[in-house]
Legacy VTK file of the C-alpha trace (Angstrom):
# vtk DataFile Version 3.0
C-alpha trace
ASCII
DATASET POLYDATA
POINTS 136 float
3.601 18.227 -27.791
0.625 20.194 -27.020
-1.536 20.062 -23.827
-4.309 17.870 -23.328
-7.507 20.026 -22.586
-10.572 17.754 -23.828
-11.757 16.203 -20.530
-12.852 12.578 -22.018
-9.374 12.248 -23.774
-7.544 13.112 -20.169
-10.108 10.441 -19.013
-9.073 8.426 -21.670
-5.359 9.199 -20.893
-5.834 8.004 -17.697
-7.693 5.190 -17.994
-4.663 4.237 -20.350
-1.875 4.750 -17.071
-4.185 2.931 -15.355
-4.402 -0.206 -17.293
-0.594 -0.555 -17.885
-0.302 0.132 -14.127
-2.455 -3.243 -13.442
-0.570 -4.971 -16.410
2.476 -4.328 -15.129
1.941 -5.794 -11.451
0.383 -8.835 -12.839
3.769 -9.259 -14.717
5.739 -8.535 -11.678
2.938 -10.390 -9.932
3.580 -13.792 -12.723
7.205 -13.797 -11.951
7.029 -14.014 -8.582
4.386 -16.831 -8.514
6.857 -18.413 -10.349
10.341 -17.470 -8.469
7.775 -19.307 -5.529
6.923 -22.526 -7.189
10.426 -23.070 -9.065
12.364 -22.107 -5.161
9.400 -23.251 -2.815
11.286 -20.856 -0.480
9.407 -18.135 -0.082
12.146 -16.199 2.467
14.201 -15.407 -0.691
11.112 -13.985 -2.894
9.459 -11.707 -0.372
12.572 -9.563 0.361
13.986 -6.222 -0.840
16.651 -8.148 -2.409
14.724 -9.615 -5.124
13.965 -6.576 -7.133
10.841 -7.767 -8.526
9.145 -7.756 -4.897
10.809 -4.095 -4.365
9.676 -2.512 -7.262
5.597 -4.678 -6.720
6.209 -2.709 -3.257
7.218 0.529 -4.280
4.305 0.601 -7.309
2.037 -0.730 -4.118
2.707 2.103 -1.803
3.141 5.223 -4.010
-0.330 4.444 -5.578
-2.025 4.258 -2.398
-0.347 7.272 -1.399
-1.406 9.090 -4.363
-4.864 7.885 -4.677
-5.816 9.148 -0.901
-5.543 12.682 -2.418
-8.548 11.610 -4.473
-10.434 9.137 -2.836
-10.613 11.674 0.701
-12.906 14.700 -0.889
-15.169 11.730 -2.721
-15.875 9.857 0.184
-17.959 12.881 1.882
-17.096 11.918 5.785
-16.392 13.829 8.974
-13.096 14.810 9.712
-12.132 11.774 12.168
-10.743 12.939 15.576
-7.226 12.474 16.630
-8.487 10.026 19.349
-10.158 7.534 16.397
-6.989 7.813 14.312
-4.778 6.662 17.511
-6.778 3.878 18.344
-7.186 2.700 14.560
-3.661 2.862 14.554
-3.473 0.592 17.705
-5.411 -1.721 16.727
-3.218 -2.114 13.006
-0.464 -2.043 15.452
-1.609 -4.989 17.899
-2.972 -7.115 14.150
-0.380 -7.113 11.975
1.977 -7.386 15.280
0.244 -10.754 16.148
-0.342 -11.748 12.521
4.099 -11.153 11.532
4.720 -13.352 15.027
2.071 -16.188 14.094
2.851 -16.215 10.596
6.730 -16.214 10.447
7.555 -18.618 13.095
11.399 -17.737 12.521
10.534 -13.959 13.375
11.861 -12.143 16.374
9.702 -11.110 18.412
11.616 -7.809 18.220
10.990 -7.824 14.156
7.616 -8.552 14.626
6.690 -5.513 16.987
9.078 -3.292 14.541
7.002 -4.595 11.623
3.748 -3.606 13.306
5.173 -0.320 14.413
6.400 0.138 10.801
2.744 -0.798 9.428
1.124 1.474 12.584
2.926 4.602 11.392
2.350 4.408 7.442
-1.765 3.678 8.302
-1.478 6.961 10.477
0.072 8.880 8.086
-2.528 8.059 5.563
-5.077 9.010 8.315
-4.030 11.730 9.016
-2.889 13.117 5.417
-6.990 11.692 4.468
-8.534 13.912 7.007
-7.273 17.195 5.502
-9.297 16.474 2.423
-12.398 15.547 4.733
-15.076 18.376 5.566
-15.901 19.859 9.190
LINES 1 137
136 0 1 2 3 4 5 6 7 8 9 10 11 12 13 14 15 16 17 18 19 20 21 22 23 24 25 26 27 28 29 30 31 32 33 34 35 36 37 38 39 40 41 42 43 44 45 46 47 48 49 50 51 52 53 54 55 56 57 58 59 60 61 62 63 64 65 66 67 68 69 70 71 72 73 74 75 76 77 78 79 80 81 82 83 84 85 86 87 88 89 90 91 92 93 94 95 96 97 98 99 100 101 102 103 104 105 106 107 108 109 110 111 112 113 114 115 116 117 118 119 120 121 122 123 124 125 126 127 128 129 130 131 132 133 134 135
């Protein structure tokens, strides 16, 4: 196979990835409307032992990942300060604490502050990994 050098066609090409990408997690996303309506349990679709709901989550995250390469130089802000970063963080931390107590009544409180802990860490990763892309 040769290399693609003609800009529009790697456009083009990627375009292409990102098309089946969306058609893909609509599919996933189909099923698992369905495994909801046919089960009306939702405990046994939203876990890493349904495979669909792994691989929608594992899609999810390594495109946001690999997008924040790409959308940090185009956004054109200030580096953010380790201070902002931290408290962004701590407030993810406190919402999504309060919002996987409140909206899982069967959750731990435990689970819930290891979920928001969980969440906490991958938004200040992705802080952190944006700002080397930012300018001065």
């Amino acid at each position: 196979m040769k290399k693609i050098k003609d800009e529009r066609l790697i456009l083009r090409n990627l375009m292409n990835i990102r098309i089946a990408w969306i058609v893909q997690n609509l599919a996933i996303l189909i099923f698992l409307v369905y495994q909801i309506i046919k089960s009306q349990d939702t405990s046994g679709v939203f876990t890493y032992g349904n495979p669909l709901w792994a691989v929608f989550t594992i899609g999810t995250y390594t495109l946001i990942v690999l997008s924040v390469n790409v959308s940090g130089p185009m956004e054109d802000k200030e580096k953010m300060t380790h201070k902002k970063i931290i408290f962004i963080s701590l407030g993810v931390f406190l919402i999504t604490t309060i919002f996987f107590y409140f909206a899982f009544l069967q959750v731990h409180p435990l689970l819930a502050l290891m979920s928001g802990t969980v969440v906490s860490m991958i938004i200040y990763g992705l802080l952190t990994y944006a700002n080397r892309f930012r300018d001065q």
